[in-house]
Backbone as CSV, one residue per row, in Angstrom:
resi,resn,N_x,N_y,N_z,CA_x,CA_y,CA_z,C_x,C_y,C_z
1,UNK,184.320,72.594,26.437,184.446,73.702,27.363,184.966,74.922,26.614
2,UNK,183.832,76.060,26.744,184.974,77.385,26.149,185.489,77.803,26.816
3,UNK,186.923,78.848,26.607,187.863,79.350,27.457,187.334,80.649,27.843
4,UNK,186.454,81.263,26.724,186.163,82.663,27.315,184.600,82.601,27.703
5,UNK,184.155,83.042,29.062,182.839,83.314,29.831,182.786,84.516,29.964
6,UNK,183.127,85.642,29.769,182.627,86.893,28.910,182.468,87.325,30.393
7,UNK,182.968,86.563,31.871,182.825,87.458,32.974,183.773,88.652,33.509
8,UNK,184.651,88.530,32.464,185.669,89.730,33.085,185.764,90.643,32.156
9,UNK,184.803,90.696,31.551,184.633,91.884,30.281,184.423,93.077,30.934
10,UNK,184.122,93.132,32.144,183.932,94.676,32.471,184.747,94.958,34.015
11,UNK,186.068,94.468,33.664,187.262,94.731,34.457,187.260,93.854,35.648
12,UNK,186.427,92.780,36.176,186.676,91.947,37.501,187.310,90.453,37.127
13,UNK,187.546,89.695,37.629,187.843,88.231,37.505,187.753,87.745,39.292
14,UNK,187.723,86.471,39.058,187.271,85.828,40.291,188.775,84.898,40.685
15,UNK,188.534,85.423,42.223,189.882,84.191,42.942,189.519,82.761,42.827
16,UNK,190.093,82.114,43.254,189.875,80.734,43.580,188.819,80.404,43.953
17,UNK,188.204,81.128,45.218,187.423,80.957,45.892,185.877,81.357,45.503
18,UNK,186.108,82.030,44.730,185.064,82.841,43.557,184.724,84.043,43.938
19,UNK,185.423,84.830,44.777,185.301,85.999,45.385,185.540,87.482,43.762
20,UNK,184.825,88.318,43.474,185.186,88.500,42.077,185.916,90.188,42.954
21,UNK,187.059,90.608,41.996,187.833,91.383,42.092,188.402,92.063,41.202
22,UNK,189.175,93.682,41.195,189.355,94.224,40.092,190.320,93.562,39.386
23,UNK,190.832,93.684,38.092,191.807,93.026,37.353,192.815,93.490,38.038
24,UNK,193.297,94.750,38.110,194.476,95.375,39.002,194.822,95.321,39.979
25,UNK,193.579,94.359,41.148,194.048,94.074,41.869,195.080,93.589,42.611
26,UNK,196.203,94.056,43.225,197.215,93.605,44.233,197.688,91.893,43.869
27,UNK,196.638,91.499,44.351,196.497,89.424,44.599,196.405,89.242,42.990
28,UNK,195.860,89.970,42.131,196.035,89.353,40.458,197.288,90.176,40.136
29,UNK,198.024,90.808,40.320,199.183,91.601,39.850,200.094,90.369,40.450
30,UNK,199.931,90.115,41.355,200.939,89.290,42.241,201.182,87.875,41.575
31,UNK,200.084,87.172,41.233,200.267,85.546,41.072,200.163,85.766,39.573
32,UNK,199.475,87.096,38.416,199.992,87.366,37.170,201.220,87.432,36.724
33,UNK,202.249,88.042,38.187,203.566,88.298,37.919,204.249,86.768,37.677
34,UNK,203.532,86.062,38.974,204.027,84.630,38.801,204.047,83.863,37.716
35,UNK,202.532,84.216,37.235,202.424,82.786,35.997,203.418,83.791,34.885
36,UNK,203.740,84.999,34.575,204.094,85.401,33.621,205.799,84.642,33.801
37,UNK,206.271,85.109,35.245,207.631,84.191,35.355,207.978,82.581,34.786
38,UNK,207.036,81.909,34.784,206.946,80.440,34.723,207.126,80.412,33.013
39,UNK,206.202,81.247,32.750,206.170,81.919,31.108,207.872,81.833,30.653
40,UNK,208.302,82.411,31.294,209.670,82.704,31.084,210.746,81.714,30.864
41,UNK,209.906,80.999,32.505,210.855,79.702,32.731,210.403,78.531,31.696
42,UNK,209.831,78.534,31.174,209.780,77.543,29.835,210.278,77.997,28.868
43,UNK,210.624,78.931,28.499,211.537,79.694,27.089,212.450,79.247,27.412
44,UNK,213.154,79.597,28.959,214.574,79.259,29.353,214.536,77.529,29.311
45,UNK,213.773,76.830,29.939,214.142,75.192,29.761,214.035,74.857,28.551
46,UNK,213.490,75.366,27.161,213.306,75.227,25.927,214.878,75.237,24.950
47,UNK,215.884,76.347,25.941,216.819,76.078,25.326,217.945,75.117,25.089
48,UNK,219.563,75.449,24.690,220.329,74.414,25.040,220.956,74.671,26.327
49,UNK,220.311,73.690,26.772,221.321,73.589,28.396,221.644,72.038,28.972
50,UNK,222.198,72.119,30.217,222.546,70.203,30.506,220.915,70.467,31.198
51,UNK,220.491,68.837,31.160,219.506,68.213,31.748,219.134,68.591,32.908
52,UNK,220.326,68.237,33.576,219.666,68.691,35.608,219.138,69.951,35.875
53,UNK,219.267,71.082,34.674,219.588,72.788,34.805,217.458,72.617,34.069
54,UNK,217.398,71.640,33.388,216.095,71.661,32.861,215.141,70.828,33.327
55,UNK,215.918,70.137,34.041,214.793,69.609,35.362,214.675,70.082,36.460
56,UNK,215.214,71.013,36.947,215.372,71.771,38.274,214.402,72.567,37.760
57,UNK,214.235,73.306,36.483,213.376,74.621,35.984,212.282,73.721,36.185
58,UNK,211.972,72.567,35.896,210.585,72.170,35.242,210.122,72.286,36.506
59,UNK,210.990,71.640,37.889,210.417,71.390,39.202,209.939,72.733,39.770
60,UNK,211.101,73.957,39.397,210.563,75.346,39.939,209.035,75.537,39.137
61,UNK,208.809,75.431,37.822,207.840,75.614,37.610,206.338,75.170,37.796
62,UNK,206.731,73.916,38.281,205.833,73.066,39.207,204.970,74.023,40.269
63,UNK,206.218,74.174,41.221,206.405,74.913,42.405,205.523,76.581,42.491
64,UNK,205.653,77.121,40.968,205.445,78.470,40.622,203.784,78.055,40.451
65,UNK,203.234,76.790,40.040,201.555,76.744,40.250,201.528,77.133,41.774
66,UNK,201.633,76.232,42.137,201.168,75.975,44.112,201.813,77.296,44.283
67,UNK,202.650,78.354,43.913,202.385,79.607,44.273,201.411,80.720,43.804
68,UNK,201.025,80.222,42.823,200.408,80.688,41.715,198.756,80.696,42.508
69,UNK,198.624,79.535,43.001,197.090,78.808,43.364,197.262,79.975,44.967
70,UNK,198.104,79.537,45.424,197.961,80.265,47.261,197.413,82.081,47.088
71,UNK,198.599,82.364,46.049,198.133,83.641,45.818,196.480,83.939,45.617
72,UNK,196.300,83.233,44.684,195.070,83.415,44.170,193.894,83.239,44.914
73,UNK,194.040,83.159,46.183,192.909,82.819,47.372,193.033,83.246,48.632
74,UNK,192.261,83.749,48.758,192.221,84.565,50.254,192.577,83.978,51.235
75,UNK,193.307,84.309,51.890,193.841,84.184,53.324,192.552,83.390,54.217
76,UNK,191.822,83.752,54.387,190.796,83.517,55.465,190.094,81.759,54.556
77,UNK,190.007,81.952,53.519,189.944,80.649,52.631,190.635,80.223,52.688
78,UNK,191.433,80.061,52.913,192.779,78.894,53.004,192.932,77.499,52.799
79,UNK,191.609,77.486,53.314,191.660,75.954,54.077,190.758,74.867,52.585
80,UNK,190.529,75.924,51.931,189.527,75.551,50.278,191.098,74.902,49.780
81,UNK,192.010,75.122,49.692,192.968,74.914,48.683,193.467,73.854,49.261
82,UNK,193.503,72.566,48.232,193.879,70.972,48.487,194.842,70.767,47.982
83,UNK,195.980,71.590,48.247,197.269,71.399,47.617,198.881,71.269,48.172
84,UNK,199.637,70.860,48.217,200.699,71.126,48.840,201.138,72.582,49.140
85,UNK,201.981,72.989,50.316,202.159,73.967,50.526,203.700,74.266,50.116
86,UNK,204.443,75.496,50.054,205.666,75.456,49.653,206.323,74.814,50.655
87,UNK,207.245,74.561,51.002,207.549,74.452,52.206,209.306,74.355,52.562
88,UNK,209.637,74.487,53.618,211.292,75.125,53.767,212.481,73.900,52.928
89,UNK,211.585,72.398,52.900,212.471,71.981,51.779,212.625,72.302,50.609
90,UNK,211.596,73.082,49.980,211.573,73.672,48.698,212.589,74.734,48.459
91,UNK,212.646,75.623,49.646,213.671,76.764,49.805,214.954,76.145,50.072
92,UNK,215.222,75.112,50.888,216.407,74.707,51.168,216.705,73.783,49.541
93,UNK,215.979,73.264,48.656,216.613,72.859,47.475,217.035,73.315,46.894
94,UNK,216.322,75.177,46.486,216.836,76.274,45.921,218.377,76.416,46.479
95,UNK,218.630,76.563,47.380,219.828,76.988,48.267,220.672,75.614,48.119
96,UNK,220.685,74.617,47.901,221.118,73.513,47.620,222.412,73.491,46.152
97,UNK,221.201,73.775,45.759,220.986,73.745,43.452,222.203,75.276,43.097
98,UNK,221.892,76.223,44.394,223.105,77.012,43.969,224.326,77.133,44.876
99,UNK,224.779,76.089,45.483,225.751,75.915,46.521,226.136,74.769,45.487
100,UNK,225.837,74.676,44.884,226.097,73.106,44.402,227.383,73.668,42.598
101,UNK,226.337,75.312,42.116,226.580,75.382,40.792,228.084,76.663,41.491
102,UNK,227.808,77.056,42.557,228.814,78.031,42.558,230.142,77.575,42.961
103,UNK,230.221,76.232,43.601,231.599,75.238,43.682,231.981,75.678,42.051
104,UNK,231.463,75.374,40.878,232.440,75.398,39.577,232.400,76.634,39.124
105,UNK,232.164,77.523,39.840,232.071,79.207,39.140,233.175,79.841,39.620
106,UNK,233.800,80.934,39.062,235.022,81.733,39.457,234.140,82.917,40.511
107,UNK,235.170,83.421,41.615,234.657,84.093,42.533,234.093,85.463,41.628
108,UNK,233.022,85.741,41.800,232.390,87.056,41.510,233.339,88.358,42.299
109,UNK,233.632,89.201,41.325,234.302,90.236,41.965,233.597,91.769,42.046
110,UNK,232.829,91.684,41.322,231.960,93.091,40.384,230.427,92.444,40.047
111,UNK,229.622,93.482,39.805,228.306,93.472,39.169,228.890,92.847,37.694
112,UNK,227.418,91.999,37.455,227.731,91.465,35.997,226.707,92.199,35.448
113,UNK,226.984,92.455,34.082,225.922,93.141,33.014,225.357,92.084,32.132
114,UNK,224.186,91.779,32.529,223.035,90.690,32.097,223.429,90.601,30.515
115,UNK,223.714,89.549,29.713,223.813,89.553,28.287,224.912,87.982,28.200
116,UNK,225.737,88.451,27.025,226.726,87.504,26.229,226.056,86.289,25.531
117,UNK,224.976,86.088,25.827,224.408,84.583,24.719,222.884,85.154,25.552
118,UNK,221.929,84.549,24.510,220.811,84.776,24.391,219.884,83.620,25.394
119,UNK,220.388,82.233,25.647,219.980,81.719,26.790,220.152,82.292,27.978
120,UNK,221.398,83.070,28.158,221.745,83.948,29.696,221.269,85.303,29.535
121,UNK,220.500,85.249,28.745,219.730,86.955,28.280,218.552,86.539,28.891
122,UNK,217.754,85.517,28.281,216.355,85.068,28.889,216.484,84.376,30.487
123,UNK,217.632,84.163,30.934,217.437,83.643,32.605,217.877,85.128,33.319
124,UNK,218.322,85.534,32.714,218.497,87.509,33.498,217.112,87.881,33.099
125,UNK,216.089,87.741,32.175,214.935,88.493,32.160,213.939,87.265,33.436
126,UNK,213.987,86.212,32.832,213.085,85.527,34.341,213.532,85.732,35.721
127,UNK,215.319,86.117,35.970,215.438,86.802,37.484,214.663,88.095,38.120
128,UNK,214.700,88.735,36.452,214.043,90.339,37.003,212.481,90.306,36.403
129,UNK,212.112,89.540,36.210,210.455,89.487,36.213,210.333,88.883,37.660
130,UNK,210.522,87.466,38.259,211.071,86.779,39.583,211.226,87.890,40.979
131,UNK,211.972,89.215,40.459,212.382,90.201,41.469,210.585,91.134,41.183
132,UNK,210.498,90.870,40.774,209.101,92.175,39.754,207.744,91.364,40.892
133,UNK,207.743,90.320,41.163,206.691,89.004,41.253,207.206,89.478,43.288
134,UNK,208.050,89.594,43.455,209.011,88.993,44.594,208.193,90.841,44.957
135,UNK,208.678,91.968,44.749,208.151,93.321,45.064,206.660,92.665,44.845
136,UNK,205.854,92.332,44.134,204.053,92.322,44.260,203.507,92.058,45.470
137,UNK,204.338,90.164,45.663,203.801,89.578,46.866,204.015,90.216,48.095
138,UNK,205.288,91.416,48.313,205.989,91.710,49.720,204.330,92.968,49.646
139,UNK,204.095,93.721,48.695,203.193,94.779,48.566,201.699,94.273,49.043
140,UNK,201.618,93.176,48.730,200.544,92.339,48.925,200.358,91.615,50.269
141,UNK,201.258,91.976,50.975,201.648,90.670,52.289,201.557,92.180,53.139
142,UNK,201.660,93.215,52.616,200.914,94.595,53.381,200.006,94.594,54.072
143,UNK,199.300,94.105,52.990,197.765,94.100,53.369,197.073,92.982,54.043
144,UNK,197.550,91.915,53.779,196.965,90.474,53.745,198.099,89.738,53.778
145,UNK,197.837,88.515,54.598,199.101,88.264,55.109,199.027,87.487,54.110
146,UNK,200.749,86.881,53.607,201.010,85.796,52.522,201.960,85.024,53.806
147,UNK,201.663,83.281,52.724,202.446,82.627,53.686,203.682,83.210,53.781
148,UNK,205.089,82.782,55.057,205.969,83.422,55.205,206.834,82.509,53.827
149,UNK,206.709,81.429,54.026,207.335,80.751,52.716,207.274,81.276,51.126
150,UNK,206.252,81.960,51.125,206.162,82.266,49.135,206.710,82.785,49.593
151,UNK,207.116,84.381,50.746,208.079,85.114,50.028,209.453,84.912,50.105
152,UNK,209.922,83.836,51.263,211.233,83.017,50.936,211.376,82.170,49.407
153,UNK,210.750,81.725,49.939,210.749,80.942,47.936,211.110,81.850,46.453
154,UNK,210.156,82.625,46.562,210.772,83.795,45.337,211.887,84.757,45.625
155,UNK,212.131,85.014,46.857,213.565,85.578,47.292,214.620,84.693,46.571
156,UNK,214.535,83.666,46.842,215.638,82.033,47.050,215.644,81.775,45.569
157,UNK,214.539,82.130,44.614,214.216,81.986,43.519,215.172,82.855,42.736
158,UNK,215.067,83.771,42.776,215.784,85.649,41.790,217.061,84.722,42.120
159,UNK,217.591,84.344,43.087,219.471,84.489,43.708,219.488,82.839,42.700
160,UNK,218.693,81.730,43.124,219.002,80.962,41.842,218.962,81.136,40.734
161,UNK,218.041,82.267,39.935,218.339,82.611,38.684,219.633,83.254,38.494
162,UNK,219.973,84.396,39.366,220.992,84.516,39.161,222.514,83.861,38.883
163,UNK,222.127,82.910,40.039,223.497,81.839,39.880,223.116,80.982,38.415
164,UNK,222.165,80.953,38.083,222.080,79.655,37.146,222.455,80.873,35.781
165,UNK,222.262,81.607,35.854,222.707,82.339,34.748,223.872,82.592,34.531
166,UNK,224.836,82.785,35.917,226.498,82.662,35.609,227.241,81.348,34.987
167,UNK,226.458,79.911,35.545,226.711,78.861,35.213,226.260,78.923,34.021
168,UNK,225.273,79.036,32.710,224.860,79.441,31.755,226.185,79.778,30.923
169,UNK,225.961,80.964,31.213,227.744,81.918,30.827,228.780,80.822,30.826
170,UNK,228.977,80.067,31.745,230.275,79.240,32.062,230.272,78.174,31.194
171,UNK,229.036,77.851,31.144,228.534,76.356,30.092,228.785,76.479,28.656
172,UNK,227.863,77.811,28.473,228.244,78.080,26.802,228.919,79.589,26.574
173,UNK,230.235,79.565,27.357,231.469,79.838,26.842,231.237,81.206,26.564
174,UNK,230.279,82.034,27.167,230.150,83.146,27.305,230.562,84.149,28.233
175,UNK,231.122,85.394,27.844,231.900,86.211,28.753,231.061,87.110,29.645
176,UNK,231.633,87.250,30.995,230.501,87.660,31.908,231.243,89.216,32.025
177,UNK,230.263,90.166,31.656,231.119,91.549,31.400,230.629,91.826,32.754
178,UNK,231.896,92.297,33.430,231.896,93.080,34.314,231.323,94.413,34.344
179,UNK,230.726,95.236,35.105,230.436,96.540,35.639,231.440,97.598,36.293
180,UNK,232.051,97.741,35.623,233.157,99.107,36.308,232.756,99.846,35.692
181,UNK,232.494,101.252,36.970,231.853,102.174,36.457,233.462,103.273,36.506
182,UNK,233.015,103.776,35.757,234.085,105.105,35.353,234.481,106.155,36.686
183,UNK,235.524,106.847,37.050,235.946,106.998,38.021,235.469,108.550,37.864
184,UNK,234.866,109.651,38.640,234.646,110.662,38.697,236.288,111.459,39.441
185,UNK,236.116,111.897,38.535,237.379,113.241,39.331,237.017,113.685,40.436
């Protein structure tokens, strides 16, 4: 099988459904944003972290196809796609996984400034690609409705990166710089 069929050489590619569309399109910006996140989320499970923190990623990334696939097919097609749907246990695990990591975290008092170790550098860039993906689908759900679940899911998604990135910090002994901004006269 070759990978390249020379059909999107002149700016279209095809949904799921084989419906062909511009590259810039809305629905390919949207589930591009996705697979590029998942992108992310394997750099981040690639690093050093505990186990459960790299099996939870592998499962989100699971999760990030079957969002990946819904996007990619028209609404009115729907019924073409033979796949699991997200569904509110998926969101309630998210919400689980960070109720679970913020019991061992010190109370947040201030904005944190994304950095201190280079594993909590790359889970602050998959939150704000995650937030980047999270603006496509809401832009996209404009027009055409998206299930109500993807956009709970990638909401539920950014706030677990976030938490998993303080726990990160906490794990490998990295300092979480606060945001105080300077006081105007």
């Amino acid at each position: 099988m070759k990978i390249y069929t020379k059909t999107g050489d002149k700016g279209t590619t095809s949904l799921f459904t084989g419906t062909r569309v511009p590259k810039h399109h809305v629905r390919i910006e949207s589930y591009g944003t996705i697979d590029e996140l998942n992108s992310h989320l394997g750099l981040l499970r690639d690093q050093d972290m505990d186990e459960h923190s790299k099996k939870t990623l592998s499962l989100v990334q699971e999760k990030l196809f079957t969002v990946g696939s819904i996007l990619a097919t028209e609404p009115k097609k729907d019924k073409r796609l033979k796949i699991p749907r997200i569904s509110s246990e998926d969101i309630e695990f998210l919400e689980q996984e960070m109720d679970r990591m913020n019991e061992e975290l010190p109370e947040m008092t201030h904005f944190i400034l994304p950095g201190g170790h280079t594993t909590v550098s790359y889970c602050h860039i998959a939150r704000t690609v995650c937030r980047r993906g999270e603006r496509m689908i809401s832009y996209l759900h404009e027009n055409e409705p998206v299930p109500e679940n993807i956009l709970s899911y990638i909401n539920r998604l950014s706030d677990y990166l976030f938490v998993l990135a303080r726990k990160l910090s906490k794990d490998l002994n990295a300092e979480e710089v606060k945001w105080i901004p300077e006081k105007l006269d």
